[in-house]
Backbone as CSV, one residue per row, in Angstrom:
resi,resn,N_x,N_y,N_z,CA_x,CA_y,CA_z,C_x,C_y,C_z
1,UNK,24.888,29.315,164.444,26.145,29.070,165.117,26.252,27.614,165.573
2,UNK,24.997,26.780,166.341,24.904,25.553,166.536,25.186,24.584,165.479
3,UNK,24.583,24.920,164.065,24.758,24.028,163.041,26.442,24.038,162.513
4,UNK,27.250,25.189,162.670,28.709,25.436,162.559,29.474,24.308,163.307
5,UNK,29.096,24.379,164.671,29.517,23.477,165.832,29.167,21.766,165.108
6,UNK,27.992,21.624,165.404,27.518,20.430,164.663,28.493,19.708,163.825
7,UNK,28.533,20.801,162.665,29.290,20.423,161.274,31.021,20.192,161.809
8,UNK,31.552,20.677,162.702,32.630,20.644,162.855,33.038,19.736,163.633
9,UNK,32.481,19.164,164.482,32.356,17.859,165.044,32.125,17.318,164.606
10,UNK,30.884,16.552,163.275,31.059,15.732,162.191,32.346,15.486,162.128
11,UNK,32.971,16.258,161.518,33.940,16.334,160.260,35.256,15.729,161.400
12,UNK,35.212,15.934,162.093,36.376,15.435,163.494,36.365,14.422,163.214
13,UNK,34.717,13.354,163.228,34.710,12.430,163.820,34.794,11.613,162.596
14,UNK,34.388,11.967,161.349,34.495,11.112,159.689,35.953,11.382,160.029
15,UNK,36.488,12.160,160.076,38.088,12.388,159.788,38.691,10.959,160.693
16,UNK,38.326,10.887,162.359,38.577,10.110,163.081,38.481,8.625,162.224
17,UNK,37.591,8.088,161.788,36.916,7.064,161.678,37.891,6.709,159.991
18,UNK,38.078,7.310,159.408,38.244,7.260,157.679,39.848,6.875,158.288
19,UNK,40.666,7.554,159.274,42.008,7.481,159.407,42.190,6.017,160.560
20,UNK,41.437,5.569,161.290,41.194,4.234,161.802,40.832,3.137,160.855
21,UNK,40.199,3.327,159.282,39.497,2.546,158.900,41.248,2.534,157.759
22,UNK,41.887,3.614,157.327,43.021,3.367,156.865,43.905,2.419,157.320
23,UNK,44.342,2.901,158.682,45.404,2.342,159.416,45.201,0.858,159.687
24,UNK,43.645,0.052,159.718,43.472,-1.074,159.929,43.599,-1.810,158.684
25,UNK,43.288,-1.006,157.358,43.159,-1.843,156.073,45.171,-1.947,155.772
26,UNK,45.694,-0.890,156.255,46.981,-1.328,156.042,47.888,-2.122,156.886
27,UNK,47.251,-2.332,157.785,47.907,-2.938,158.813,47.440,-4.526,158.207
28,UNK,46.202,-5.039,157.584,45.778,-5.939,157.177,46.175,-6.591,155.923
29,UNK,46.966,-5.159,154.701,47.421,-5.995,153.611,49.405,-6.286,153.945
30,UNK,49.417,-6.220,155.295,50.833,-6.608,155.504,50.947,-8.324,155.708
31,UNK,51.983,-8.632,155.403,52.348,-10.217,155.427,53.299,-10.401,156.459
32,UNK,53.130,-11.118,157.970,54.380,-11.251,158.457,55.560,-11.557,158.246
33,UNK,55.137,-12.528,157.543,56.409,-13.286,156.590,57.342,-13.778,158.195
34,UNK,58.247,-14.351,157.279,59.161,-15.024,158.781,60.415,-14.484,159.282
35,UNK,60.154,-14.284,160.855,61.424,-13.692,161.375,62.661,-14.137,161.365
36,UNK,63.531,-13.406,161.233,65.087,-13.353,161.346,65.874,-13.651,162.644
37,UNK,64.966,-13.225,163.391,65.624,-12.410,164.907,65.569,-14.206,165.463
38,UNK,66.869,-14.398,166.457,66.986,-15.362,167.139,66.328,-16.030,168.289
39,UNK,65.157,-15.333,168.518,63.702,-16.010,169.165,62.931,-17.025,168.227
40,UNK,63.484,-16.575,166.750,62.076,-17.898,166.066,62.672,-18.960,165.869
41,UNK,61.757,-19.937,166.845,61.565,-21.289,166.779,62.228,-22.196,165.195
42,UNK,63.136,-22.973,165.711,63.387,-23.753,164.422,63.077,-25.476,164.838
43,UNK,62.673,-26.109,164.166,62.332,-27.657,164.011,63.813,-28.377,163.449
44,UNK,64.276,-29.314,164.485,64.950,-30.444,164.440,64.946,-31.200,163.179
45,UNK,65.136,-31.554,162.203,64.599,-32.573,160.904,64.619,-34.240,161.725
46,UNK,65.656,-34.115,162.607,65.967,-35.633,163.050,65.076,-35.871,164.424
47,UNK,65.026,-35.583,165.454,63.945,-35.469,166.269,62.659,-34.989,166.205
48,UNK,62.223,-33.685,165.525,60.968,-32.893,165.516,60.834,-32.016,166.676
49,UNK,62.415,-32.175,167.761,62.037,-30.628,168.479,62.107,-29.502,167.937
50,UNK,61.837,-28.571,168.637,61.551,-27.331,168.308,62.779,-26.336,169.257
51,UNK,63.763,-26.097,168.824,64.266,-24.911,169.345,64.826,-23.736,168.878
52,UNK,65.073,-22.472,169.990,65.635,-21.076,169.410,65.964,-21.309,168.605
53,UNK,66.150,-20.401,167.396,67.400,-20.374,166.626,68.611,-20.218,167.046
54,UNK,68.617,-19.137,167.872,69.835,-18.710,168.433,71.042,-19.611,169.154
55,UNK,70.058,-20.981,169.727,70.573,-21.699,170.921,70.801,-23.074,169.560
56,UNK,69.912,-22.861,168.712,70.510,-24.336,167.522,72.226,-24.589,167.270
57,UNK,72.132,-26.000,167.024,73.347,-25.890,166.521,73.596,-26.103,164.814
58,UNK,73.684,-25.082,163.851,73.581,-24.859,162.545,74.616,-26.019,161.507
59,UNK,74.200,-26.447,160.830,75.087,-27.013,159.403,74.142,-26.418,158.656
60,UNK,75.699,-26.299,157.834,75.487,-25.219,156.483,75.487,-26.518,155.564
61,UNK,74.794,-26.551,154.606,74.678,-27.813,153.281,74.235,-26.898,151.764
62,UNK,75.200,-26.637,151.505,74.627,-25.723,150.428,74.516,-24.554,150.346
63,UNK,73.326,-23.828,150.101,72.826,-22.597,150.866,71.770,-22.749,151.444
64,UNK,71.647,-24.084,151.652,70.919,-24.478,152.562,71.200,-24.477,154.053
65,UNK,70.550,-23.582,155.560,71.224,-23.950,156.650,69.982,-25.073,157.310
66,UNK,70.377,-26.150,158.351,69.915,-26.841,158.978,70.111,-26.898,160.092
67,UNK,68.886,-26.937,160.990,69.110,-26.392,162.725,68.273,-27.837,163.557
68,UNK,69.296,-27.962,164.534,69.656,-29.268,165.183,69.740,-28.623,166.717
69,UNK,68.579,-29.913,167.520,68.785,-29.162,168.839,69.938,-29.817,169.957
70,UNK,71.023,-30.749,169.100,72.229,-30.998,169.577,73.053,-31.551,168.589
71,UNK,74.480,-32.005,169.110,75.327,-31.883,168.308,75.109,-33.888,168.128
72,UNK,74.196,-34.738,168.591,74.283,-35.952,168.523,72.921,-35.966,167.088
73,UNK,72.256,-34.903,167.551,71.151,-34.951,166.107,71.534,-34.731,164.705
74,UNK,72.629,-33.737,164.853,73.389,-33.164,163.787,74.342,-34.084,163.332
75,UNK,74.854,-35.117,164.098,75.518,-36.043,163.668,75.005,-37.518,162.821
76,UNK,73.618,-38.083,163.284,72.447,-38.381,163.106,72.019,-37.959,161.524
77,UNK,72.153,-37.260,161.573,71.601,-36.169,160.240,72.879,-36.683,159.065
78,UNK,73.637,-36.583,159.643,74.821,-36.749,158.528,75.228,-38.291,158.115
79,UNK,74.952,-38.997,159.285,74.576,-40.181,158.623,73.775,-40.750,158.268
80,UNK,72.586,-40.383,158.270,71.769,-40.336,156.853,71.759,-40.687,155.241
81,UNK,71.550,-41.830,154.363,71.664,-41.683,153.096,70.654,-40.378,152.638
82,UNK,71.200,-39.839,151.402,70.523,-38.521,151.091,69.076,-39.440,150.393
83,UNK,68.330,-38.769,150.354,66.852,-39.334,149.689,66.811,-39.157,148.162
């Protein structure tokens, strides 16, 4: 009856361990890749600050968008010769 017990607690605990050792290998072949959401940080091209997205002020160039942490950088930007 002890060796029943034994065996069945094993098997709990491989079960435990095999479904932790899953959940970490998949959690590991994920890629964050880059957020959408209006908390991620965008870089200035004309200064090198760093602000919200949300709070940037956007030009569209293409399908290209470009994020400016004012409207004097963004202006800056446009007078610019292209490279």
């Amino acid at each position: 009856m002890y060796r029943l017990f034994l065996i069945f607690g094993l098997l709990i605990v491989f079960f435990v361990l095999l479904k932790s050792i899953y959940r970490n290998s998949k959690l590991a072949g994920r890629s964050p890749g880059p957020s959408l959401d209006g908390d991620q940080m965008v870089q200035d091209p004309v200064c090198g600050v760093f602000v919200p997205r949300k709070n940037a002020i956007v030009k569209q160039g293409g399908e290209a968008s470009t994020y400016f942490c004012s409207q004097e950088c963004a202006a800056k930007f446009q007078e610019q010769p292209p490279n």
